[in-house]
C-alpha positions as CSV (number, residue, x, y, z in Angstrom):
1,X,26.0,102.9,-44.1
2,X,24.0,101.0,-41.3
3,X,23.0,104.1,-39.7
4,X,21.1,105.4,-42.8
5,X,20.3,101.9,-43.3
6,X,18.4,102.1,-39.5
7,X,17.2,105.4,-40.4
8,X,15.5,104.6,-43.3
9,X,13.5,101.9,-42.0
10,X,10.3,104.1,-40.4
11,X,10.5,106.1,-43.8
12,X,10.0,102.9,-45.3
13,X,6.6,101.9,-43.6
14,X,5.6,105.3,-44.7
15,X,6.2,104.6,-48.0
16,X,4.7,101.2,-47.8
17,X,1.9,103.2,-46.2
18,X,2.0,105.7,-49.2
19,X,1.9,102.8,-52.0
20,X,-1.4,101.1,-50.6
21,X,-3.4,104.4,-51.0
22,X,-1.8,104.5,-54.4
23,X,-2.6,100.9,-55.6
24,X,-6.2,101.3,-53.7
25,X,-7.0,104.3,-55.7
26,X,-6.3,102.7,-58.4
27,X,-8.0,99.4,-58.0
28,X,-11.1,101.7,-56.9
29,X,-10.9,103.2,-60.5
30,X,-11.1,99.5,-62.3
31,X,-13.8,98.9,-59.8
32,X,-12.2,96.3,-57.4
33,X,-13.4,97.6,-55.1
34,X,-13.0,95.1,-52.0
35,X,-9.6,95.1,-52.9
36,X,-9.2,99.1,-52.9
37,X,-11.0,98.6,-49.5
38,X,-8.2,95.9,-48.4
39,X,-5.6,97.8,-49.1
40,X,-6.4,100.7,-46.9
41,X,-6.5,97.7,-44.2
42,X,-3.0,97.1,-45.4
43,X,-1.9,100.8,-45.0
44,X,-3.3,101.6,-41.8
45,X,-1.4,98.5,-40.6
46,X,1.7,99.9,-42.2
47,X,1.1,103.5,-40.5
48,X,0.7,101.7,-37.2
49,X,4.6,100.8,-37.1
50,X,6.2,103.9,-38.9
51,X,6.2,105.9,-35.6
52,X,6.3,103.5,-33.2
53,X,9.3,102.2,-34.9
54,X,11.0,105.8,-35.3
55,X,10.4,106.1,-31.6
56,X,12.0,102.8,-30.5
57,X,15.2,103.1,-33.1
58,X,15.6,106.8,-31.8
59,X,15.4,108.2,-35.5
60,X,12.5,110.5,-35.1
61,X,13.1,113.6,-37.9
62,X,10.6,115.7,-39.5
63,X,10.8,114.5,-42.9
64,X,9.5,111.4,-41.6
65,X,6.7,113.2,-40.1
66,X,5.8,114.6,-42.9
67,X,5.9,111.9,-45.0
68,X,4.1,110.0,-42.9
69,X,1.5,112.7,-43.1
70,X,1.6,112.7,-46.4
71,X,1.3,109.5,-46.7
72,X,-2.1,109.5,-44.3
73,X,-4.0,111.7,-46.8
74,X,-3.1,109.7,-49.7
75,X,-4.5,106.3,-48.0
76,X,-7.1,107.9,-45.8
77,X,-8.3,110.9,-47.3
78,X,-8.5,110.4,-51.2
79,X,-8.1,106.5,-51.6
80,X,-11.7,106.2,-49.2
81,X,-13.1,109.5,-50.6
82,X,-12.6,107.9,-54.1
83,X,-13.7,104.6,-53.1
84,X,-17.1,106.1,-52.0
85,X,-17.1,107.8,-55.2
86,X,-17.2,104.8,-57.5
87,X,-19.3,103.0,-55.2
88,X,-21.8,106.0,-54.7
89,X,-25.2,106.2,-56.7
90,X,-25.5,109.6,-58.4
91,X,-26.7,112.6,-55.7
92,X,-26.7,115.8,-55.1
93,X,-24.9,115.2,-51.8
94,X,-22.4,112.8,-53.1
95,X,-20.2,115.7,-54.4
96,X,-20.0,117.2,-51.5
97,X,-19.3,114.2,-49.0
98,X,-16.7,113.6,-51.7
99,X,-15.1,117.2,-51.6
100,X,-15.3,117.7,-47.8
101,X,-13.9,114.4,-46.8
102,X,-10.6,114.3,-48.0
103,X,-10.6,117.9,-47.1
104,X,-11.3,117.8,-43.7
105,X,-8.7,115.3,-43.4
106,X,-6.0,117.0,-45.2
107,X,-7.1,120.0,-42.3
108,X,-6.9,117.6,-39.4
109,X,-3.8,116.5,-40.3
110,X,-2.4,120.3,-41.2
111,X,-4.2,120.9,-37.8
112,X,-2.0,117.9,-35.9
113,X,1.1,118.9,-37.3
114,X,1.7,122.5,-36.0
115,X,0.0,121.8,-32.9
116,X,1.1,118.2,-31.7
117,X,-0.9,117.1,-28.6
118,X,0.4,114.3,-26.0
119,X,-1.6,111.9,-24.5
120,X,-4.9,112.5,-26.9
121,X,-6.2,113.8,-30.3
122,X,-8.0,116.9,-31.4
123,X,-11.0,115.0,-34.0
124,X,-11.0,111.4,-34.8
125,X,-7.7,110.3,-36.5
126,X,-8.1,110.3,-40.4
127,X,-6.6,106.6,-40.0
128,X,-9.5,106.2,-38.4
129,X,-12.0,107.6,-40.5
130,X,-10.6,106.3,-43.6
131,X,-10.6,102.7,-42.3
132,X,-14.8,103.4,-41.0
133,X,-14.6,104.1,-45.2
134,X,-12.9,101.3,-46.0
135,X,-14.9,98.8,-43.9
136,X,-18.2,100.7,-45.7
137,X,-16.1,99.6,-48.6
138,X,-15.5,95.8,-48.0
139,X,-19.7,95.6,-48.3
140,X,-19.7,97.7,-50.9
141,X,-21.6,100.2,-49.0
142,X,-21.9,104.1,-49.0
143,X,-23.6,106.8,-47.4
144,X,-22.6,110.5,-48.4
145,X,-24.0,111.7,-44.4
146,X,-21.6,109.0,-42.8
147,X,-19.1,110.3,-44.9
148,X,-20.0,114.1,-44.0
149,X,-20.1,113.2,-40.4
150,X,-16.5,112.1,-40.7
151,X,-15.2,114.4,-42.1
152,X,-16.8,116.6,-39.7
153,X,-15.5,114.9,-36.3
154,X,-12.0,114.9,-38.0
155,X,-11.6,118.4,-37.2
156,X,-14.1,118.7,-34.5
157,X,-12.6,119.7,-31.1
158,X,-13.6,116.1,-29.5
159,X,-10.8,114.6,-27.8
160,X,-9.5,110.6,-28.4
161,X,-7.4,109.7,-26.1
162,X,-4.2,107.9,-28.6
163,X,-4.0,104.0,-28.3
């Protein structure tokens, strides 16, 4: 019982993770929109400890990675993209900064899975481009290029080194 107790913790972070993006999308949609934008805060702080945690409790699997995966395009892919969108002003571009960026993150993170790399990232972390969203967000902000350009370096070939 302690084992799967010990187990589940990481899975638990994830989930944690999972629920912000779920709670921001939906404060996005009743237009609270700071605290859609605090809540992806709240998740990337949450996705920070799922793997490191795994790691340290030697209870790395790969249902945890791919929840943790899913979990990342919930809170970093459509929770921004549809925080942008209720923020945005109508545009012609809008649509497509909102199409592409969750997108391109759901690709980077397809990308990251099959081929893990050690020591670096291929493209910018979607944690890190959902939380550039986010902080757009906060100050009620949006630009549909900055969002293009994103979702762009998220599967660019540009390495970042991992923290």
């Amino acid at each position: 019982m302690l084992s799967y107790i010990v187990r589940s913790i990481p899975n638990l972070f994830s989930l944690g993770n999972l629920l912000c993006g779920v709670f921001s999308i939906t404060f996005s949609m009743n237009g609270y929109h700071r605290t859609a934008s605090l809540l992806i805060f709240l998740a990337a702080f949450l996705d920070v400890f799922d793997g490191r945690i795994a790691r340290k409790l030697k209870v790395n699997n790969q249902i945890g990675v791919e929840l943790d995966s899913l979990a990342d395009i919930v809170s970093f892919g459509v929770a921004p993209a549809l925080l942008f969108h209720t923020l945005a002003s109508p545009s012609w571009v809008n649509p497509i900064a909102f199409v592409l960026y969750p997108t391109m993150g759901a690709l980077r993170l397809a990308r990251f899975n099959a081929n893990p790399t050690v020591g670096y990232y291929m493209g910018i972390p979607i944690t890190l481009a959902g939380l550039i969203m986010s902080l757009m967000g906060v100050f009620l902000y949006t630009n549909p290029y900055i969002a293009i350009l994103l979702a762009i370096l998220m599967v660019s070939p540009i390495r970042v080194k991992k923290l």
